[in-house]
C-alpha positions in Angstrom: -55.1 -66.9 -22.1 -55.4 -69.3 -25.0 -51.9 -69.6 -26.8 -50.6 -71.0 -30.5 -47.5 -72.0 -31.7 -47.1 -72.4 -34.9 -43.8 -72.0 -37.5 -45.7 -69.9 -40.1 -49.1 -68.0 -39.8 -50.3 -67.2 -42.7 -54.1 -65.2 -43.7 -55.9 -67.4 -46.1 -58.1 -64.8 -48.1 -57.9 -60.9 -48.8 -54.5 -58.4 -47.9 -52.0 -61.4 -46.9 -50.4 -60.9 -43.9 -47.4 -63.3 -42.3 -45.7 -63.8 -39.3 -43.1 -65.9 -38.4 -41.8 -67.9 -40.9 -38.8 -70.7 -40.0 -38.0 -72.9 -37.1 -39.7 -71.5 -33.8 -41.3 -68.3 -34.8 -44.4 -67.6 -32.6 -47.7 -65.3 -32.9 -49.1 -65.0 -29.5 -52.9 -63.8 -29.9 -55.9 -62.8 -27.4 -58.8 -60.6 -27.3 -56.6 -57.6 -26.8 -52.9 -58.1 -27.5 -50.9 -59.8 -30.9 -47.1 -59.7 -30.0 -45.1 -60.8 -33.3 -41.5 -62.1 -33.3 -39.9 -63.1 -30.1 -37.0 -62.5 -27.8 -33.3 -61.5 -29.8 -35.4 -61.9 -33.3 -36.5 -59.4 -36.2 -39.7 -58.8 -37.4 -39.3 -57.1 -41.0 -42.0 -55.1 -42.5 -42.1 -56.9 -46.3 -40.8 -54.1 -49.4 -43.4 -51.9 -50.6 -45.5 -52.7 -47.5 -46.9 -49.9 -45.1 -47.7 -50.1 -41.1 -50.1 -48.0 -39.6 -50.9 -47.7 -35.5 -47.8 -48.4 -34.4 -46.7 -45.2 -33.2 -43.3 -43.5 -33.2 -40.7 -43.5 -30.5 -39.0 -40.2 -30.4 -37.1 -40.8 -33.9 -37.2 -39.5 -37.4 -36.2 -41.6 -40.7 -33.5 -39.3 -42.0 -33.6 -37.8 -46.0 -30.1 -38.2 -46.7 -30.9 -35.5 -49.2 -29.5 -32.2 -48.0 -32.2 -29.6 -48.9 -31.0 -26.0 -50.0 -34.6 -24.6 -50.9 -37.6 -23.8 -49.0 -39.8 -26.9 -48.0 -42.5 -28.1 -46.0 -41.6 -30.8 -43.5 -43.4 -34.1 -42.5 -44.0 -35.8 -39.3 -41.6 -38.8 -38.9 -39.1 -37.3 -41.1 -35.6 -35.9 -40.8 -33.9 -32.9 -42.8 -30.4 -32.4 -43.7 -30.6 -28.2 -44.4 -27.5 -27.0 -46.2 -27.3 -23.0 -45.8 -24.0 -22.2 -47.6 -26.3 -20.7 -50.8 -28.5 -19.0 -48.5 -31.1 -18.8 -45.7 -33.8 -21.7 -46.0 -37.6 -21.5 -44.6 -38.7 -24.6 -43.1 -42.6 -24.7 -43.0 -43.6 -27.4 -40.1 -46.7 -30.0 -40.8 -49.9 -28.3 -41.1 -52.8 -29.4 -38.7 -50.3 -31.8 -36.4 -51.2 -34.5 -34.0 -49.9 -34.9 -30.9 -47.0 -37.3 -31.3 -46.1 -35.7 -34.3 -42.2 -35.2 -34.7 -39.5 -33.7 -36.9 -35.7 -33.0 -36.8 -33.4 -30.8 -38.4 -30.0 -31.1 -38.7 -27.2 -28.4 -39.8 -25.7 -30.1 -43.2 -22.4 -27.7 -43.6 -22.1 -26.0 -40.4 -23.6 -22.7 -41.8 -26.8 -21.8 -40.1 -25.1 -19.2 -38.2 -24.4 -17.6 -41.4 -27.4 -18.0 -43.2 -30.1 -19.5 -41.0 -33.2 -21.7 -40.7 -36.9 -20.0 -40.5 -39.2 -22.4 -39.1 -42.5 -21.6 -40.2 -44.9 -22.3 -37.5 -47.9 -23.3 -39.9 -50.4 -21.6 -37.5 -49.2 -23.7 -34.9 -47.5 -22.7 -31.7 -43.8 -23.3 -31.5 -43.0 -23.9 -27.5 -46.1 -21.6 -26.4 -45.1 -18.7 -28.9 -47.3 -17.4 -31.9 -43.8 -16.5 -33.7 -42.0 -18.4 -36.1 -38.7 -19.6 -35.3 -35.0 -18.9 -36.2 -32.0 -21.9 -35.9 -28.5 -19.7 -36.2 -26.4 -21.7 -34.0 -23.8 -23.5 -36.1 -23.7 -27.4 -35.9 -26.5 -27.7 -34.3 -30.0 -30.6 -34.4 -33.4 -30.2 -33.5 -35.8 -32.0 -33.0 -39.0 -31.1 -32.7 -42.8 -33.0 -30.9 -46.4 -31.5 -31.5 -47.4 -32.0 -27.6 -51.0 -30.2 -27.8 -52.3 -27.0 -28.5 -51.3 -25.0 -25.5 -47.4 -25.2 -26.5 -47.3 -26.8 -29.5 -43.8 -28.0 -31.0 -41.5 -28.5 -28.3 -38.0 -29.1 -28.5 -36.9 -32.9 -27.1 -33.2 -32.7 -27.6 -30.6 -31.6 -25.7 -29.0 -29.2 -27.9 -27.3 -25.7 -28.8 -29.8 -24.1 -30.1 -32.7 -22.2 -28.6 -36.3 -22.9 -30.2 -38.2 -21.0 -28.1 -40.8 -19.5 -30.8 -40.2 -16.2 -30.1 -38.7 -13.8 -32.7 -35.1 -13.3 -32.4 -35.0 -9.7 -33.7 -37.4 -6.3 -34.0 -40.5 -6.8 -35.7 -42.2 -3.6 -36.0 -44.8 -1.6 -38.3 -45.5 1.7 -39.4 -44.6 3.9 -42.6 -43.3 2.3 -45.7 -41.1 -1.1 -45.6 -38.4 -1.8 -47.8 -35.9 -4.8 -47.8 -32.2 -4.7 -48.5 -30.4 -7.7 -47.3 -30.8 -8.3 -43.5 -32.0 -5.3 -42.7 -35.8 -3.9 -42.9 -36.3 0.3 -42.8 -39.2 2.4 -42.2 -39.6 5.1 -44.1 -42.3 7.8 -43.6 -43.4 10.9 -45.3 -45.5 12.4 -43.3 -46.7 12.0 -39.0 -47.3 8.7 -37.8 -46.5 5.9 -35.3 -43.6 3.1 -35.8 -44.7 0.3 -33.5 -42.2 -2.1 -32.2 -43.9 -5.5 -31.6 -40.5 -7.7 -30.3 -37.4 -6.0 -29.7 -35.7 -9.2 -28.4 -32.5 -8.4 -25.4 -29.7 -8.4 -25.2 -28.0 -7.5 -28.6 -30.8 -7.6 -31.6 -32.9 -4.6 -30.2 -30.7 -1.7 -31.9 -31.9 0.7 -34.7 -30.2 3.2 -36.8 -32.2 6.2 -38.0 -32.3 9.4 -40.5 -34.4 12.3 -39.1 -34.9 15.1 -41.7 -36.6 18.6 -40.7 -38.4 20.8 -42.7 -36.8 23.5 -45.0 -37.0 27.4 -44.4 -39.5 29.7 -46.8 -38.0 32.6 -48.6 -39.3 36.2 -47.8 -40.2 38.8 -50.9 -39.1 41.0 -52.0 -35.5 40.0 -52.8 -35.3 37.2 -50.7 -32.1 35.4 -50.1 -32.6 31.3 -50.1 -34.0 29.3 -47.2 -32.0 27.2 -44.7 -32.1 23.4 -45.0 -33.9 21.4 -42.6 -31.2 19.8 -39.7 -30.1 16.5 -41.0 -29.3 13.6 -38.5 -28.6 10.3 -39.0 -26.8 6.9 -37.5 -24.8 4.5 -39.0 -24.6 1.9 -36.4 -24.3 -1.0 -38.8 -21.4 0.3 -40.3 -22.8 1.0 -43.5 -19.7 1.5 -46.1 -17.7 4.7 -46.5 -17.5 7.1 -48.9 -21.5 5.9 -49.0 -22.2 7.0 -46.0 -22.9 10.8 -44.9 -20.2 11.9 -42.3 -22.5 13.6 -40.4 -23.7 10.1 -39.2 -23.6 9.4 -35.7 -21.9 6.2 -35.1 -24.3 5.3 -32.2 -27.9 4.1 -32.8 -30.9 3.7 -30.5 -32.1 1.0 -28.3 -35.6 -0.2 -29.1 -38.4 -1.1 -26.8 -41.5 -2.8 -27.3 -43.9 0.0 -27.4 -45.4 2.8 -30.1 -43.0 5.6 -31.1 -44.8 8.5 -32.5 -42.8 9.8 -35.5 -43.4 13.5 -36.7 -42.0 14.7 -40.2 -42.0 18.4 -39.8 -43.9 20.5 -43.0 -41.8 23.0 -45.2 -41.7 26.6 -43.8 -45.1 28.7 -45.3 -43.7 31.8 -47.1 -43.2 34.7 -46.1 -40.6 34.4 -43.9 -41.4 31.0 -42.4 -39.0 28.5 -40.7 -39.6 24.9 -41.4 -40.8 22.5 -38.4 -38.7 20.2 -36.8 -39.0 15.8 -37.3 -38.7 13.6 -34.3 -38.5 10.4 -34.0 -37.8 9.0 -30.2 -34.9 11.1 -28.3 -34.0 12.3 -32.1 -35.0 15.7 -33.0 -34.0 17.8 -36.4 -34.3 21.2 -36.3 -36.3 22.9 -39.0 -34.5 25.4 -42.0 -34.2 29.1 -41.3 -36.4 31.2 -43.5 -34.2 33.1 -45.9 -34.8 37.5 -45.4 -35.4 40.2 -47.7 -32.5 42.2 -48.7 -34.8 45.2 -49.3 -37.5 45.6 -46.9 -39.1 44.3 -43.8 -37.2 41.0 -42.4 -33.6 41.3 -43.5 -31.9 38.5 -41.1 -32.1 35.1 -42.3 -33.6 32.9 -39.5 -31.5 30.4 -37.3 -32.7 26.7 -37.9 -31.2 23.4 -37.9 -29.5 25.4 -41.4 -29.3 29.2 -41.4 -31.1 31.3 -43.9 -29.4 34.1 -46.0 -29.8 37.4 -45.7 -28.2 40.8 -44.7 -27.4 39.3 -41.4 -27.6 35.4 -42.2 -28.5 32.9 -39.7 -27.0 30.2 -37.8 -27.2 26.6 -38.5 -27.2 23.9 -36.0 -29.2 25.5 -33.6 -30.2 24.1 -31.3 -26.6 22.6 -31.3 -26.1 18.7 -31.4 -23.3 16.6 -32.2 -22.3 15.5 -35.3 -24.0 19.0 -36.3 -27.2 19.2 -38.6 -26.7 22.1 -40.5 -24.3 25.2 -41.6 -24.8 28.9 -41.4 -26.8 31.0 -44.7 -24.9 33.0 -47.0 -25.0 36.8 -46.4 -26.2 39.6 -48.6 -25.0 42.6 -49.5 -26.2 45.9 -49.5 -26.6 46.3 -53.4 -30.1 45.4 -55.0 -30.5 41.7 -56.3 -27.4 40.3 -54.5 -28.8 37.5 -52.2 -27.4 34.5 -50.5 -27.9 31.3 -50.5 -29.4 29.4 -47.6 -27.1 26.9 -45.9 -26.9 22.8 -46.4 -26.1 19.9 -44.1 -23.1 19.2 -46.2 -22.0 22.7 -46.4 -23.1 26.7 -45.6 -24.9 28.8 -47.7 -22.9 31.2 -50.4 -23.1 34.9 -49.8 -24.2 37.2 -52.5 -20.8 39.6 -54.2 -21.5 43.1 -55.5 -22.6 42.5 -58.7 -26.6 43.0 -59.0 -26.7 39.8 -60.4 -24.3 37.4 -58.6 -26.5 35.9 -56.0 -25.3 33.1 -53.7 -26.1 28.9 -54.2 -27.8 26.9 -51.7 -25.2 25.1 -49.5 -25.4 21.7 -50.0 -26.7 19.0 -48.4 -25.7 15.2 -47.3 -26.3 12.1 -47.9 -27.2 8.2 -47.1 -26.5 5.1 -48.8 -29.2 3.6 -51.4 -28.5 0.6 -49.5 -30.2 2.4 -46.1 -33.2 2.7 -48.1 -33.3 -0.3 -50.2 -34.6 -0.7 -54.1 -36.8 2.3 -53.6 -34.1 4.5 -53.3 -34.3 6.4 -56.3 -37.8 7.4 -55.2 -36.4 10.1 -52.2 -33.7 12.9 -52.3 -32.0 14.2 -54.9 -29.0 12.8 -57.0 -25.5 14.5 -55.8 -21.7 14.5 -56.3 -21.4 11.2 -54.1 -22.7 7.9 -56.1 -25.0 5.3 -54.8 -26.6 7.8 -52.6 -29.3 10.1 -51.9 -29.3 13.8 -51.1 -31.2 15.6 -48.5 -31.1 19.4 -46.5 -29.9 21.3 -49.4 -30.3 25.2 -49.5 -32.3 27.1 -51.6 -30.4 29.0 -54.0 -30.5 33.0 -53.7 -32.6 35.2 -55.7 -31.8 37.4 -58.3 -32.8 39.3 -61.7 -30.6 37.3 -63.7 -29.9 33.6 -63.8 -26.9 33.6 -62.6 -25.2 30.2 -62.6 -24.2 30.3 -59.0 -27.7 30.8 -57.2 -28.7 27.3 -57.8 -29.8 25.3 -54.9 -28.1 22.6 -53.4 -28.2 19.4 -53.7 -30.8 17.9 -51.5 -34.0 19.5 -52.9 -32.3 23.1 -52.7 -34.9 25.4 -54.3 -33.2 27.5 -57.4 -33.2 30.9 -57.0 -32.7 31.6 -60.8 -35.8 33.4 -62.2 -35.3 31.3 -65.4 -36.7 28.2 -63.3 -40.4 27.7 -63.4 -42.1 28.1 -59.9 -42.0 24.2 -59.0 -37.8 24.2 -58.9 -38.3 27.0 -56.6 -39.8 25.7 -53.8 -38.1 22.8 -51.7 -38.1 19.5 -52.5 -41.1 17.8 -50.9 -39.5 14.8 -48.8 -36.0 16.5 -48.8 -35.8 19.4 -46.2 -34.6 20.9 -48.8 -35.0 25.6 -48.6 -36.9 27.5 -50.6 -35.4 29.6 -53.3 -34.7 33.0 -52.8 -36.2 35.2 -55.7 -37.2 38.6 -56.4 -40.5 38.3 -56.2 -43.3 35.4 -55.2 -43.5 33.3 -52.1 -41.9 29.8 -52.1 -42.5 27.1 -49.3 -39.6 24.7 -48.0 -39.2 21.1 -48.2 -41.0 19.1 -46.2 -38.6 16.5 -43.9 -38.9 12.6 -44.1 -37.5 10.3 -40.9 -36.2 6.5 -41.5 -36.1 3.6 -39.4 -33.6 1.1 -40.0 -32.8 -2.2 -37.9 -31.5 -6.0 -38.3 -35.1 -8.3 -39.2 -32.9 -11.8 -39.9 
């Protein structure tokens, strides 16, 4: 191998390149190797200058400016994330190279408050077709494009856990709304909520509001129609007075698999009890049709809330704990004097002796607008609680006169009083709300409505 020695090498014509430079600087050169500097000496890449070929060796060059905003990251570089305003998205380099590498680095100790989404770009993150989450607090990452079979990998030893796999439920199915942390699915009619992660232990819990059907009335004279059952959880510890207390402190456990989800239809008058809504081991019962006070069925019907009538029937059957419904009102004896069908929140009122003083709807409960997001205002009813929703009230009973007290309750309650046009009549569609009671014409009950609600973030 040839070898040259020289204090300065510098190129004569086109981009100038030099090496060396004072006493005993070398350039060694043959046909396959140029080694610059020597032993215990610096080689300096000049100002403004750029290098190209060398490759990296498991570093970053760090940005010294903390980023609070979403931003897409580029190989060789390192990010200082501050999270104390709020969760950041990290998008990683788009069509990487193997050798590729970026860090992260927790600015303020926050991420476990607000954390890091690491957008996987269409690339793999450690095998996994998933972006990635960094929640643990203090922690540094970094990260190597290795090939396409796993993708980034994690080269540090560290805290945190990028394995590229979601660290909470994703799922699909009915309607999605946002509020905060939490996702909920909310469907209006029969479908399937499919759970595609449900990461263990800890992040694979779900609360959920199951709403039956309401109960029909019956002509002629019909008392009001029972409320579809009402169940719901509040594992998340939703706040109070805003949430029902009929909620079952306890959620489910989710499992990666398809839950069929059935909203059960409004009772068809005459004299029809509304269907039930299920959603996994959850079942509501449907709303007791409300009876005649005259002729032919006389007994309101037993549902997740009783119907009115001469003999008025039972709520919470089948019985379940907290309980789902109340008990209708009863009717007298005397033409005109009907009951009111009973709520989640409360029973039915009976009909007194005057031919016109017919029983409300009982009224129903309730769940936090926050449970269903900014489209809250879209289901239920307004009631006496603020910043909620109403649901499983009973229809109101019927009557000649429009009488203030057969009204129905609150939660899509149909109105018994004859001074109400046909639609305020009938249960709320989406409520479980009973039919009103009336002295003539048939009115259907509510349909129910089930919600999903977990963690997402």
């Amino acid at each position: 191998m040839s070898k040259i020695e020289v204090d300065q090498v510098t190129q004569q014509s086109g981009s100038t390149l030099t090496v060396g430079g004072g006493a005993c600087k070398t350039a060694t050169v043959d046909a396959t190797t140029i080694t610059l500097g020597r032993s215990g000496g610096t080689v300096t890449l000049a100002s403004g200058a750029t290098q190209s070929g060398f490759g990296r060796t498991g570093t970053v060059d760090w940005c010294t400016t903390a980023k609070t905003s979403p931003f897409t990251s580029v190989s060789g570089k390192g990010y200082f994330i501050n999270t104390t305003g709020g969760a950041v998205t990290v998008t990683l380099p788009s069509s990487p190279s193997a050798g590729d590498i970026v860090a992260f680095s927790d600015y303020a100790n926050k991420w476990s408050t607000n954390a890091v989404t690491l957008n996987r770009n269409s690339s793999l993150i450690n095998g996994g077709s998933n972006n990635s989450t960094l929640d643990t607090t203090g922690s540094s990452v970094t990260l190597v494009y290795v090939d396409g079979t796993r993708g980034w990998k994690q080269v540090n030893d560290a805290t945190e856990n990028v394995t590229g796999a979601p660290q909470y439920i994703v799922a699909t199915g009915g309607t999605v709304v946002t509020c905060g942390d939490y996702k909920t699915h909310i469907f209006t009619s029969s479908s399937n909520l499919v759970i595609c992660s449900a990461p263990t232990p800890g992040n694979n819990s779900a609360d959920y509001f199951v709403v039956a059907g309401g109960g029909s009335n019956t002509i002629p004279y019909s008392g009001g129609g029972g409320a579809g059952g009402f169940r719901m959880s509040n594992s998340f510890s939703l706040p109070s007075p805003a949430t029902s207390p009929l909620a079952n402190p306890s959620g489910l456990t989710l499992s990666v698999q398809s839950y069929p989800v059935t909203v059960g239809a409004g009772g068809s008058a005459p004299a029809g009890s509304g269907s039930a809504s299920t959603f996994s081991t959850v079942t509501s019962a449907g709303g007791g049709y409300g009876g005649s006070n005259q002729t032919g069925t006389m007994t309101g019907a037993n549902g997740g809330s009783g119907g009115s009538g001469r003999s008025a029937g039972s709520g919470n059957t089948p019985p379940v704990s907290p309980p789902q419904g109340n008990p209708g009102g009863t009717s007298p004896s005397a033409v005109n004097a009907q009951g009111g069908g009973g709520g989640a929140g409360g029973p039915g009122g009976n009909g007194g002796p005057a031919s016109n003083d017919a029983g409300g709807g009982g009224i129903g409960s309730y769940m936090s607008d926050t449970f269903i997001g900014p489209t809250a205002p879209s289901y239920g009813t307004p009631g006496p609680v603020s910043s909620t929703r109403y649901f499983s009230g009973g229809g109101g009973g019927g009557s000649d006169s429009a009488y203030p007290s057969n009204r129905g309750g609150a939660g899509g309650g149909g109105d018994g009083r004859p001074s109400q046009p046909a639609t305020a009549k009938a249960g709320g569609v989406n409520t479980g709300g009973g039919a009103g009671g009336t002295p003539g014409g048939d009115f259907n009950g509510g349909s129910g409505i089930v919600m999903i609600r977990y963690k997402y973030q």
